[in-house]
Each structure stands twice: as structure tokens, then as C-alpha cells.
C-alpha positions as a Markdown table, in Angstrom:
| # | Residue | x | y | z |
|---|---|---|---|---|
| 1 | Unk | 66.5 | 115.8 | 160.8 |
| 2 | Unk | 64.8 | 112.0 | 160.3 |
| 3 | Unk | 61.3 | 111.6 | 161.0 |
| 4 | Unk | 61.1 | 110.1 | 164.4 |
| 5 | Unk | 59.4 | 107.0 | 162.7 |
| 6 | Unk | 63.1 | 106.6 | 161.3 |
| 7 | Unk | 65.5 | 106.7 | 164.5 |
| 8 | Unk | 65.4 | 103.1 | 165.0 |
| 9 | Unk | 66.4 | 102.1 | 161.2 |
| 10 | Unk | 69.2 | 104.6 | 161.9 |
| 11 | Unk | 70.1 | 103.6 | 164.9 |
| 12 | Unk | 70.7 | 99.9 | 164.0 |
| 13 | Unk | 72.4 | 101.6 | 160.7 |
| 14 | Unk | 74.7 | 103.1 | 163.2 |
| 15 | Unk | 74.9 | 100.2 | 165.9 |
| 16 | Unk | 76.2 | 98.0 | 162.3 |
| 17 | Unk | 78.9 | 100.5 | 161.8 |
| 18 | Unk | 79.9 | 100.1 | 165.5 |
| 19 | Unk | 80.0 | 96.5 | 165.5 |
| 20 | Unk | 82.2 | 96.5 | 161.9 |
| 21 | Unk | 84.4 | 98.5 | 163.8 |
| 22 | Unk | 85.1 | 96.4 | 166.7 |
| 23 | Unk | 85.4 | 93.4 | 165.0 |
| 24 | Unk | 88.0 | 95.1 | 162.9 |
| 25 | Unk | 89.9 | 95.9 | 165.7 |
| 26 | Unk | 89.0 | 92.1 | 167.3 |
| 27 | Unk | 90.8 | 90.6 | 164.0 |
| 28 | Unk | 93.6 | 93.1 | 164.1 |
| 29 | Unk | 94.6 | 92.7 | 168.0 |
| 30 | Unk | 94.6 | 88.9 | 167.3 |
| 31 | Unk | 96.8 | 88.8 | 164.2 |
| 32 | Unk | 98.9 | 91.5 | 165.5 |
| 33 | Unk | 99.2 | 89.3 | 168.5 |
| 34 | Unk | 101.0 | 86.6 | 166.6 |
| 35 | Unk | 104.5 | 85.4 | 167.7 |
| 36 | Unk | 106.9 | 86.1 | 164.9 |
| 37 | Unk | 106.8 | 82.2 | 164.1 |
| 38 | Unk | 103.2 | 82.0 | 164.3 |
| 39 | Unk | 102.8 | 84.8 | 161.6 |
| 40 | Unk | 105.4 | 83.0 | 159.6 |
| 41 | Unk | 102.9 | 80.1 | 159.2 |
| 42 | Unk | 99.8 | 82.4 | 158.1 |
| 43 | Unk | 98.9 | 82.5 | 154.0 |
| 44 | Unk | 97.9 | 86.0 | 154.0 |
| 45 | Unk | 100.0 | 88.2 | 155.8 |
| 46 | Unk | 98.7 | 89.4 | 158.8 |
| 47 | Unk | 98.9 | 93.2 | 157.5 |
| 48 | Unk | 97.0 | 92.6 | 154.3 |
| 49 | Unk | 94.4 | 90.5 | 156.0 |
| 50 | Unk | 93.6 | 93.7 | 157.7 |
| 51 | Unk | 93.7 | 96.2 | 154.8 |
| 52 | Unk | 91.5 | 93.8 | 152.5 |
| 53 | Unk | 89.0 | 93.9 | 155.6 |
| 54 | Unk | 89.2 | 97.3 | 156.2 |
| 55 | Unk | 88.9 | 98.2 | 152.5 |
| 56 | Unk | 85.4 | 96.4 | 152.8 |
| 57 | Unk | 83.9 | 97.6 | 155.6 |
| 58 | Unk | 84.2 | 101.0 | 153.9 |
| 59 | Unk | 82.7 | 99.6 | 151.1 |
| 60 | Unk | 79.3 | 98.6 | 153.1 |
| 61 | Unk | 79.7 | 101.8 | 154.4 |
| 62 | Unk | 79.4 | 103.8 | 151.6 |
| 63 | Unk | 76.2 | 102.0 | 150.1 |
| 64 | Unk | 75.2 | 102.3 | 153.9 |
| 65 | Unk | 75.7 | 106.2 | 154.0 |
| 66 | Unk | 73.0 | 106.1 | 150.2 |
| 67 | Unk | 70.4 | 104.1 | 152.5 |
| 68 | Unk | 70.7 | 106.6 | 154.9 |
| 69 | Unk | 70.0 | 108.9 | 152.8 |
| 70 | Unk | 66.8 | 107.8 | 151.3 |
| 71 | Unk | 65.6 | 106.8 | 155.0 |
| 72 | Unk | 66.1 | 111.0 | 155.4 |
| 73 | Unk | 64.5 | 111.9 | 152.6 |
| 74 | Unk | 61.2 | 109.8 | 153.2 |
| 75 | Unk | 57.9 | 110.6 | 154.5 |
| 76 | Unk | 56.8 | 108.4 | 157.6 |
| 77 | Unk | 54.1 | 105.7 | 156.2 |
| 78 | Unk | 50.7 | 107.1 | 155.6 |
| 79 | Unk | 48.9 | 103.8 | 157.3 |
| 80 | Unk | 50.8 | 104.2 | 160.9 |
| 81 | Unk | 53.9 | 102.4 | 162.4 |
| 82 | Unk | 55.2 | 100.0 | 160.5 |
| 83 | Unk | 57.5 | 96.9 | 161.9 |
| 84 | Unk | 61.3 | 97.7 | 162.9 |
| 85 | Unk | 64.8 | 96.2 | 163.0 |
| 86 | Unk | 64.8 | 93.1 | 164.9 |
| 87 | Unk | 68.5 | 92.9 | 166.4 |
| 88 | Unk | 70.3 | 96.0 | 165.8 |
| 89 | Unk | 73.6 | 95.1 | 163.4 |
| 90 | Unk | 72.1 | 91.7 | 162.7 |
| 91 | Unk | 69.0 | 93.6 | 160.7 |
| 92 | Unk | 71.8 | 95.3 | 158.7 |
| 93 | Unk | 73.6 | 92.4 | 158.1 |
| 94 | Unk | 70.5 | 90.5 | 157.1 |
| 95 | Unk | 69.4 | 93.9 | 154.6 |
| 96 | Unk | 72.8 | 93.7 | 152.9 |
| 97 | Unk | 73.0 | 89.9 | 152.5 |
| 98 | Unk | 69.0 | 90.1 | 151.1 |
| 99 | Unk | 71.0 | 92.8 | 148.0 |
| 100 | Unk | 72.8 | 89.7 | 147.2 |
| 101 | Unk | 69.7 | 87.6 | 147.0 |
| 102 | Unk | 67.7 | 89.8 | 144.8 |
| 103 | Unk | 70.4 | 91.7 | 143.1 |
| 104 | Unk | 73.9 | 89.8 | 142.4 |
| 105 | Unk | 74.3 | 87.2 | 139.8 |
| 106 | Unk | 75.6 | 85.2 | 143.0 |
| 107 | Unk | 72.3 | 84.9 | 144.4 |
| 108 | Unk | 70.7 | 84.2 | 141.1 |
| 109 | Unk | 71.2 | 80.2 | 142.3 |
| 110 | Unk | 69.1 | 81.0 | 145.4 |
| 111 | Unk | 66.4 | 82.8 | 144.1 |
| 112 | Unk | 66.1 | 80.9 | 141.1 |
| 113 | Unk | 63.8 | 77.7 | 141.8 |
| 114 | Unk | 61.7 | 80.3 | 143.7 |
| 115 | Unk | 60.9 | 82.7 | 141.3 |
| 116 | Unk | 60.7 | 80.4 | 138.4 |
| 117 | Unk | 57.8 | 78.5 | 140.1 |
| 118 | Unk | 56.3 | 81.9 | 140.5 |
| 119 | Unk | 56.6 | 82.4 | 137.1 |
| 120 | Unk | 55.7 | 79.2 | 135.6 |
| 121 | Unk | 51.9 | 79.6 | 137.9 |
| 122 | Unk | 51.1 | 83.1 | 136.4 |
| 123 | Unk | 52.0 | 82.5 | 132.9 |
| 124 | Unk | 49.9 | 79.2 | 133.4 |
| 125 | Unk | 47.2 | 80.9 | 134.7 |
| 126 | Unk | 47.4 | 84.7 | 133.4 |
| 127 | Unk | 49.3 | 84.4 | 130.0 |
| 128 | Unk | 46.0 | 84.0 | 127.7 |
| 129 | Unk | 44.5 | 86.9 | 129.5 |
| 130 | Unk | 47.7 | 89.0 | 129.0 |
| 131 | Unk | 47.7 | 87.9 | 125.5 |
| 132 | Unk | 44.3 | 89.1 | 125.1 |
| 133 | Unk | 45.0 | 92.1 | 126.2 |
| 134 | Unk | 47.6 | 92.9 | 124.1 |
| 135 | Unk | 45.9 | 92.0 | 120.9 |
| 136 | Unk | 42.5 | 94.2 | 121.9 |
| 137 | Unk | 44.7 | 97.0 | 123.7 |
| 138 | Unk | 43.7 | 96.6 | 127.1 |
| 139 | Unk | 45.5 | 96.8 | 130.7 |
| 140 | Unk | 47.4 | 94.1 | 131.5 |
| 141 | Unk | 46.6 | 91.1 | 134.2 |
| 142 | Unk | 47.4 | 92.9 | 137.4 |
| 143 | Unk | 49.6 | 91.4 | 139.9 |
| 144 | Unk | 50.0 | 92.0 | 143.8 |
| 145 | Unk | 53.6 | 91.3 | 145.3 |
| 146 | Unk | 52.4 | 92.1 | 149.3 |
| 147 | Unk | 56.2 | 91.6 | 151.5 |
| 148 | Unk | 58.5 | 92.4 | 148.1 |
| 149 | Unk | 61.3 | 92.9 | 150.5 |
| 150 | Unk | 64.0 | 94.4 | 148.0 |
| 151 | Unk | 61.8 | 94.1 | 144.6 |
| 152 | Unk | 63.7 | 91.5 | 142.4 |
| 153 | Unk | 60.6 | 89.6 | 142.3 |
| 154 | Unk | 58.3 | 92.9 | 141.4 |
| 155 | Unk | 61.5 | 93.4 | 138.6 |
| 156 | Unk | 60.9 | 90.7 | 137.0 |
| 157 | Unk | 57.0 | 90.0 | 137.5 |
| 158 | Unk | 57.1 | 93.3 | 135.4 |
| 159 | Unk | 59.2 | 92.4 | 132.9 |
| 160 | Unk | 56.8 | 90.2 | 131.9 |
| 161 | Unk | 54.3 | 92.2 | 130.8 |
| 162 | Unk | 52.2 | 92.3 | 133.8 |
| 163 | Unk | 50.7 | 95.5 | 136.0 |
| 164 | Unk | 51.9 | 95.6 | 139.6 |
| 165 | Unk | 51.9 | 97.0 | 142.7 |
| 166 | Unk | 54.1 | 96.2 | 145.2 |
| 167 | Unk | 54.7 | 96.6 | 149.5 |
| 168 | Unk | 56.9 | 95.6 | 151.8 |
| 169 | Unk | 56.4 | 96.2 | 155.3 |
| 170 | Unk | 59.8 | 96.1 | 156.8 |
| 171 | Unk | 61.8 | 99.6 | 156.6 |
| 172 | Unk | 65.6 | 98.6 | 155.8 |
| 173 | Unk | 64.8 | 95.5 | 153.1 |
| 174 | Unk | 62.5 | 98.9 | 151.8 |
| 175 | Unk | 65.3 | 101.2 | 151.2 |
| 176 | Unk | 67.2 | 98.5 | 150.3 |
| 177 | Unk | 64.8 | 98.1 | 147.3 |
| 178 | Unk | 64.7 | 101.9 | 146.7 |
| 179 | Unk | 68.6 | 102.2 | 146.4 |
| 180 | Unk | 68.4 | 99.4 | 143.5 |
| 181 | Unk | 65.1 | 101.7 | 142.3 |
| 182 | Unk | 66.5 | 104.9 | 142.5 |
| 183 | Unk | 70.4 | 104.3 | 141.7 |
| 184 | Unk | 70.5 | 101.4 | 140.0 |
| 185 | Unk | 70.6 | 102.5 | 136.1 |
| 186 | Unk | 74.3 | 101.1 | 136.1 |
| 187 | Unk | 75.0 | 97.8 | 136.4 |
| 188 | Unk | 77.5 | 96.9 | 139.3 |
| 189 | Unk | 76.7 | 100.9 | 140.3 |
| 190 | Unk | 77.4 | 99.5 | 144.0 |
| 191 | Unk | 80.0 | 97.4 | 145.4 |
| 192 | Unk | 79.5 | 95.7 | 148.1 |
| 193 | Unk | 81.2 | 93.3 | 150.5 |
| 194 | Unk | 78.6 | 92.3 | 152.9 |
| 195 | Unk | 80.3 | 89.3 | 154.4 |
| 196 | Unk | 83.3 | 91.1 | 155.7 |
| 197 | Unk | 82.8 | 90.2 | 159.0 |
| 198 | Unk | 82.0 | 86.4 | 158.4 |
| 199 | Unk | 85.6 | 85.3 | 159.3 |
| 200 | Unk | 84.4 | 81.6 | 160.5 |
| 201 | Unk | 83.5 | 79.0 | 158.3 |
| 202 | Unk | 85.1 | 80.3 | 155.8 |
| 203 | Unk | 86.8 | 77.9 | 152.2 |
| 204 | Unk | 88.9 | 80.1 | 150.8 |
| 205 | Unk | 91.0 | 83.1 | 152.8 |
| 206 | Unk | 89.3 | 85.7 | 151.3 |
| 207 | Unk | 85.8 | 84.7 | 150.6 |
| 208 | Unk | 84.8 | 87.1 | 153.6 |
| 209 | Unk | 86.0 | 89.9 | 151.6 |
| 210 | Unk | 84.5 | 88.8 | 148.0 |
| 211 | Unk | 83.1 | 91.9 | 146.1 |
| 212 | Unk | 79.2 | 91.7 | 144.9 |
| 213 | Unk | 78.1 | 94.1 | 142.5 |
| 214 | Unk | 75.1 | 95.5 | 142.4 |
| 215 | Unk | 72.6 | 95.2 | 140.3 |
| 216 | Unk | 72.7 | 92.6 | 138.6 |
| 217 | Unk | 70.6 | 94.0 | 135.6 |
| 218 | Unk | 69.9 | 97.6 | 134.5 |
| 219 | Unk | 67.2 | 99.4 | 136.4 |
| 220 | Unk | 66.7 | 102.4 | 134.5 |
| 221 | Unk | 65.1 | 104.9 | 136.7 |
| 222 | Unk | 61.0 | 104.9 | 136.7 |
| 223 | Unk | 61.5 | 101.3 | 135.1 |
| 224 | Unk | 60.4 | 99.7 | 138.7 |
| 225 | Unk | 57.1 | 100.7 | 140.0 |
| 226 | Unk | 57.5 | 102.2 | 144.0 |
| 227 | Unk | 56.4 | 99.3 | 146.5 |
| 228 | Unk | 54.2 | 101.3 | 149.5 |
| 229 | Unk | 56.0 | 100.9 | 152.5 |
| 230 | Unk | 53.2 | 99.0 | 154.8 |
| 231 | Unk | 51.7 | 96.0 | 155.5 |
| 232 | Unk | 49.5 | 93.9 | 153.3 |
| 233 | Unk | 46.5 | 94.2 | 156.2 |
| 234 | Unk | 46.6 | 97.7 | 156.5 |
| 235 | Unk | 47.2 | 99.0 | 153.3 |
| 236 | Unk | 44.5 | 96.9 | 151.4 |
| 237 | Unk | 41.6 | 97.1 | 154.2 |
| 238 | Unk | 39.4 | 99.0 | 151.7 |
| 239 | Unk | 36.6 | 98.7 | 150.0 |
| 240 | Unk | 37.7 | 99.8 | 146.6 |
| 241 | Unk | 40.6 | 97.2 | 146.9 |
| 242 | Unk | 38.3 | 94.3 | 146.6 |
| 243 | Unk | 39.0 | 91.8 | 143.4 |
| 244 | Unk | 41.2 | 94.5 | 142.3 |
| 245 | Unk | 43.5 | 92.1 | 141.4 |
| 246 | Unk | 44.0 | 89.0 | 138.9 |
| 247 | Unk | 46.9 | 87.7 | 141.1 |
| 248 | Unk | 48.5 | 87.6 | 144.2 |
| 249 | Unk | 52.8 | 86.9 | 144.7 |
| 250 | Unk | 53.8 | 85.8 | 148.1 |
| 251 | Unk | 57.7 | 85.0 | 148.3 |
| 252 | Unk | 58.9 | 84.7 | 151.8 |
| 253 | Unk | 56.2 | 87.4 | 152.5 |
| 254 | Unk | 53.2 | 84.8 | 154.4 |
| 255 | Unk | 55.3 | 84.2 | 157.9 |
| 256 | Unk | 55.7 | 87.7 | 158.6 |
| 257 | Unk | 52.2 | 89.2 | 159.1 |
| 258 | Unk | 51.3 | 89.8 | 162.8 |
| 259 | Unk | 48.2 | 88.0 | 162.3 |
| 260 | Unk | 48.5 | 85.0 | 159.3 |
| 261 | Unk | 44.2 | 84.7 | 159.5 |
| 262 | Unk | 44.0 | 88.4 | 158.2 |
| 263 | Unk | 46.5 | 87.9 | 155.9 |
| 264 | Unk | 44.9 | 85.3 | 154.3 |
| 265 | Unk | 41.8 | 87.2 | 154.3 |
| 266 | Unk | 43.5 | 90.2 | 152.8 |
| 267 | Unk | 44.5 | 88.0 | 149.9 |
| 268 | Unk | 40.8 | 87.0 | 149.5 |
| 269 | Unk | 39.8 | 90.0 | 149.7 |
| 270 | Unk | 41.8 | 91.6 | 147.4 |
| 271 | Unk | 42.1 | 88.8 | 144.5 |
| 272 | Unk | 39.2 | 88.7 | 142.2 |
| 273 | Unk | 37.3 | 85.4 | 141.9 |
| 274 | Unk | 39.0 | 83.2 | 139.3 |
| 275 | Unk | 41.9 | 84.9 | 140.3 |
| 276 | Unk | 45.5 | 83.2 | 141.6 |
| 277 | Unk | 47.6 | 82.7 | 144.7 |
| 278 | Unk | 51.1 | 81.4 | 144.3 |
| 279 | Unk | 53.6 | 81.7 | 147.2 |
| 280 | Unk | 56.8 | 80.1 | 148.2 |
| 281 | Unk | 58.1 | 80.5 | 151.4 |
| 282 | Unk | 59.0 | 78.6 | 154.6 |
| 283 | Unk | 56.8 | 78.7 | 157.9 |
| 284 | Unk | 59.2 | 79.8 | 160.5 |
| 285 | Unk | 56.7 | 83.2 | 161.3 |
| 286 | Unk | 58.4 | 86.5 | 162.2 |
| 287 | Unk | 59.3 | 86.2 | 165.9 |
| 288 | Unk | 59.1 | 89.8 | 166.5 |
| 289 | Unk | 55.9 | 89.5 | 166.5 |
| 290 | Unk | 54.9 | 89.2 | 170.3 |
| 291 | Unk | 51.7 | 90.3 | 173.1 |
| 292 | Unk | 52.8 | 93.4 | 172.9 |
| 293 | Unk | 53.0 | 94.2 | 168.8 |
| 294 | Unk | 50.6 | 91.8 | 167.5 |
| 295 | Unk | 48.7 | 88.2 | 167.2 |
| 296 | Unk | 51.1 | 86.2 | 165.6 |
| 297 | Unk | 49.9 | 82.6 | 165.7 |
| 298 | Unk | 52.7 | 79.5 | 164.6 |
| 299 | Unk | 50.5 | 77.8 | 162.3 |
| 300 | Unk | 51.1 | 74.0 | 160.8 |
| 301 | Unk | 51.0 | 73.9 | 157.2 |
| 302 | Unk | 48.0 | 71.1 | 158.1 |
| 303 | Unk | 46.3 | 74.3 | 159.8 |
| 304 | Unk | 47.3 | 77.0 | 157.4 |
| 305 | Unk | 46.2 | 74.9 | 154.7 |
| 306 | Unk | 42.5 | 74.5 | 156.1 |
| 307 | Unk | 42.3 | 78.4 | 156.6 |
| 308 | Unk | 43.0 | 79.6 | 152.9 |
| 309 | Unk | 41.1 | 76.3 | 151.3 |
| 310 | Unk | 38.5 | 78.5 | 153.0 |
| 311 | Unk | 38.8 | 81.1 | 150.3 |
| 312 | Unk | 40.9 | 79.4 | 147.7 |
| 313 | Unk | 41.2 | 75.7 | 145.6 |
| 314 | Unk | 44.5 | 74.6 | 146.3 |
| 315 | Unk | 45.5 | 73.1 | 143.0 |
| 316 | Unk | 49.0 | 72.2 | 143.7 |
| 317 | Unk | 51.1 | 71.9 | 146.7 |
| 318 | Unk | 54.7 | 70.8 | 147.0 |
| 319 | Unk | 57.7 | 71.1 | 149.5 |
| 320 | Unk | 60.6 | 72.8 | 148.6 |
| 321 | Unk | 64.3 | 72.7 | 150.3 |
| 322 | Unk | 65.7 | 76.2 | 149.7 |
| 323 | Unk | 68.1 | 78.8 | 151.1 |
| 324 | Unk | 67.7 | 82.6 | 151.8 |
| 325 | Unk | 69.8 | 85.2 | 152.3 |
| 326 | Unk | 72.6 | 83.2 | 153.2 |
| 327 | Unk | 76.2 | 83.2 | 152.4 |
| 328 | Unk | 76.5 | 80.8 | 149.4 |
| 329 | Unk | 80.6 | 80.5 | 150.6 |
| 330 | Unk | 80.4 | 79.6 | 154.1 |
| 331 | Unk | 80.4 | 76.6 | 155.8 |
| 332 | Unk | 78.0 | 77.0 | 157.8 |
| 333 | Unk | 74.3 | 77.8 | 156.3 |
| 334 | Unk | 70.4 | 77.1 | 157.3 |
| 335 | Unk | 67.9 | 75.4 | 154.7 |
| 336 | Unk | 64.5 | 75.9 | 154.7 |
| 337 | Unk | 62.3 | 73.6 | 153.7 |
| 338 | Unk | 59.5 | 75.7 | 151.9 |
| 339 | Unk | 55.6 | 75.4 | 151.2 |
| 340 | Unk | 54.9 | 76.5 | 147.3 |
| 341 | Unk | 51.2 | 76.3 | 146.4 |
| 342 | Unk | 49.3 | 77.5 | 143.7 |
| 343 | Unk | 45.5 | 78.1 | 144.3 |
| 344 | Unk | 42.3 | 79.9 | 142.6 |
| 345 | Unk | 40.0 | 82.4 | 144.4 |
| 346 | Unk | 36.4 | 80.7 | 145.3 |
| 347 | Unk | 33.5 | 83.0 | 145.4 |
| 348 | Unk | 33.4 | 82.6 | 149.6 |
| 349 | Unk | 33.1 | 86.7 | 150.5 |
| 350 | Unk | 36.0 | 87.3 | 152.8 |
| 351 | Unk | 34.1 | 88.9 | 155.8 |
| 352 | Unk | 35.7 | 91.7 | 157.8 |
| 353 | Unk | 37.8 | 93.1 | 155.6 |
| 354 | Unk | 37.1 | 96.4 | 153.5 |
| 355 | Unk | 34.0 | 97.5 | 155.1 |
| 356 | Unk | 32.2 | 93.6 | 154.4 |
């Protein structure tokens, strides 16, 4: 039996494979519904349109039936509720198109800009420390990636050489990033075909149905740390979590707090002085956030800017047009236009947070 924490990340599991179903039938009764001269005229016969479809709907289903799984298995978070699925089928559809962000060589064009500017601002900033390290045999730079959603980022921060912790706040992009943690030794161990049910704007007749292996790479079990399932504010609100870190990775991650002035402060908090801040991201804030959940405040990048130049010398700043989590073969996509700034912790205590 799931934790009741759980029932709602089931429910929209379940509410997904509803919807799959239905729009199965939708696509069927229509084709079916063809005139003999009006099938005539079709590329793709009406009856292998369907099959194909079918064939990948089961496939989300079976990677679906593994998430479910781990969501069984888990313990509820230690530091209290944590944020749940926004619309039902649309926060599954959004999980499985965030695997092929982070984990298909299809979404390595997407991600790419973004984690390479990532990279390039802690190797600027951390690589003669790591070296150091290495040569006198001590720990390694450590690195904070707060909002990791599925863990590519936290992957490949890693794999170069660094120490890091990880959370992600948001229960299905979690399990999402412990399938790939857990079961991902194999590359292409799961098959997916998460834009079966995006029959508009399509190119091509069967783009909808295009396979996407996942992982890209090899995760050998134990090889990826385990992000805490939590939020940023609550998990790092300690004492003993102050400058407890040489950086801090945002991706994504800075719209989604409840409350952006504690985030910020959070950072601060937990990023020793001399320390970094790189993030990428748009500013579009995390709408689920309302009266009710939270004090979620819609901040201008003029605004946002003045709160963390509180804590932090913003060193570079540029604007960014980027995609996320869309579906690179459709006709129809949104753009972001995203802030990236790289910044250096000043010695300004960050008050209220961790006891201070």
C-alpha cells in the first residue's frame, strides 16, 4: 500500500493512462470513420496508424508501471509535504518528455548550451581548487545542484570530478531521476515513446510514435549520488549547512521555490564566501504556487537581480533563447528566453536562515 503522501503522484500516473486510452480510441473512431475513398487517400493505413500508436502507449506504460514502483517502495520525505502534480496527465506527460531532455541523445541539442555554460563557470572558477586537491589528496570542490529534476545535470557535474549533492523538490521529475539511477546500467535499458499522443503539428507521419532510448549514457548503479527529495528552503535551513559548499547549480530550478527571497537566501546561506552561483533558467515562476501553498512573488529580472547582488557579485549576466522539455519534431513549440549569471558569494551574513 503507497504512503498517503504518494496517492496524488499515482493518481495522475493513473489519470495519464486514462487519458492514453481515450485518445486511442479518439484516433481509432476517426480513422475507422473514414469513407472507403477517404482511406484510400491516407499514407499510413488507417489500421497500422493504430497498431504503431497502440504499440507506444504500452511502451510508456511499461516505464510508467517501474516509476510506480519506486513511488511504492519510498519513504514519505523526512522535511514534510513536498509540491505535487500540477494537471493530472499533463504532469506525466511533462515527466516523460523531461527523460528525453536529460537522458536521450535527442535532447542533447536542448540541454547543451545550458549545461555547457554551467560547466565552463565551475571549471573557471573551481578547476585550480580541484586540481589542488587532487595533487595534495584532499576532497573535492563541493557542488549543490538544489531543483536537479531528473539528474543529468548532477551526472555530469560528477563526472567532472566534483562532490555533490543533489534535491529536487517535485515527486514525478524525482522518480523519474531514480529510474535512470536505479535501472539505468544499460544503455537504451528503456524505450520510450512519450509523444504518442501528439498527433497535431506533426512533419513526418510517424514522428508521434518515434522511439527514445533511455539513457543515453551508462549509469552504473551507485555511480549517481541520490538527490533528497525536498526543497532547497527546507532541506538546507540548518546551521551546520552554512558555507558548506564551494558552489551552487541552478538549471531551471530558481522559478520554482514558493518564496524566490528565501531561495536566494538559502543559496547565501549555504555557499561559502568566495564561493559561486551559476544558474540558467527562465523566469516564468511555478504557478502552483498560490495563497493557499505558498508566497510565490513574479519577480523582474531588474528586481531579482537587486535581491541576490545583496549576497553575491554578479560578474556576468547574459540572455539566453532556449527550449525545455519540448518536442524537438513538432510544429508547434515555446522558447524561453533564459537569464544565465555567474556570481561570487560576498561576506553579507544571510540572516534568518539556519538559526542566524
Amino acid at each position: 500500500m503507497a504512503a498517503h503522501w504518494a496517492k496524488g503522484h499515482l493518481d495522475a500516473i493513473r489519470t495519464y493512462r486514462d487519458h492514453s486510452k481515450r485518445e486511442v480510441a479518439r484516433v481509432k473512431r476517426n480513422l475507422e470513420g473514414l469513407s472507403a475513398d477517404d482511406q484510400a487517400s491516407l499514407v499510413w493505413k488507417a489500421a497500422d496508424q493504430i497498431q504503431a500508436m497502440e504499440e507506444a502507449v504500452r511502451a510508456n506504460f511499461e516505464c510508467l508501471d517501474k516509476i510506480v514502483e519506486l513511488i511504492k517502495e519510498s519513504k514519505p520525505p523526512a522535511h514534510g509535504p513536498v509540491s505535487g502534480p500540477a494537471d493530472g496527465h499533463k504532469a506525466v506527460q511533462n515527466m516523460l518528455q523531461l527523460l528525453v531532455r536529460e537522458w536521450t541523445q535527442e535532447g542533447e541539442v536542448e540541454r547543451k548550451e545550458c549545461h555547457e555554460r554551467i560547466h565552463a563557470a565551475l571549471d573557471g572558477h573551481l578547476k585550480p581548487q580541484l586540481e589542488s586537491a587532487r595533487a595534495e589528496g584532499k576532497p573535492p570542490p563541493r557542488v549543490l545542484v538544489p531543483g536537479s529534476q531528473m539528474g543529468r545535470l548532477l551526472y555530469e557535474v560528477c563526472a567532472r570530478g566534483y562532490d555533490c549533492e543533489a534535491c529536487e523538490a517535485r515527486p514525478l521529475p524525482y522518480f523519474g531521476g531514480e529510474l535512470v539511477r536505479r535501472h539505468g546500467a544499460q544503455i537504451g535499458a528503456h524505450r520510450i515513446q512519450p509523444f504518442a499522443l501528439n498527433t497535431c503539428n506533426r512533419f513526418k507521419k510517424g514522428d508521434h510514435v518515434r522511439v527514445t532510448p533511455v539513457p543515453d549514457v551508462e549509469v552504473p548503479v551507485g555511480s549517481l549520488p541520490t538527490a533528497a527529495l525536498g526543497d532547497l528552503i527546507k532541506l538546507y535551513d540548518t546551521a551546520p549547512s552554512r558555507g558548506s559548499f564551494d558552489a551552487v547549480a541552478t538549471a531551471f530550478t530558481l522559478d520554482t521555490s514558493s518564496n524566490i527571497f528565501r531561495f536566494i537566501r538559502t543559496v547565501a546561506h549555504v555557499v561559502r564566501e568566495g564561493g559561486l552561483w551559476v544558474n540558467f533558467g527562465p523566469l516564468c515562476y511555478d504557478s502552483g504556487h498560490d495563497e493557499a501553498r505558498g508566497s510565490s512573488m513574479e519577480l523582474s529580472w531588474e528586481e531579482l537581480k537587486h535581491a541576490v547582488s545583496h549576497f553575491f557579485e554578479v560578474q556576468e549576466e547574459d540572455f539566453v533563447d532556449s527550449f525545455h522539455a519540448a518536442n524537438a519534431e513538432s510544429m508547434m513549440q515555446i522558447q524561453y528566453s533564459c537569464v544565465y549569471f555567474k556570481a561570487v558569494r560576498k561576506a553579507n551574513p544571510s540572516l534568518g536562515i539556519g538559526g542566524s
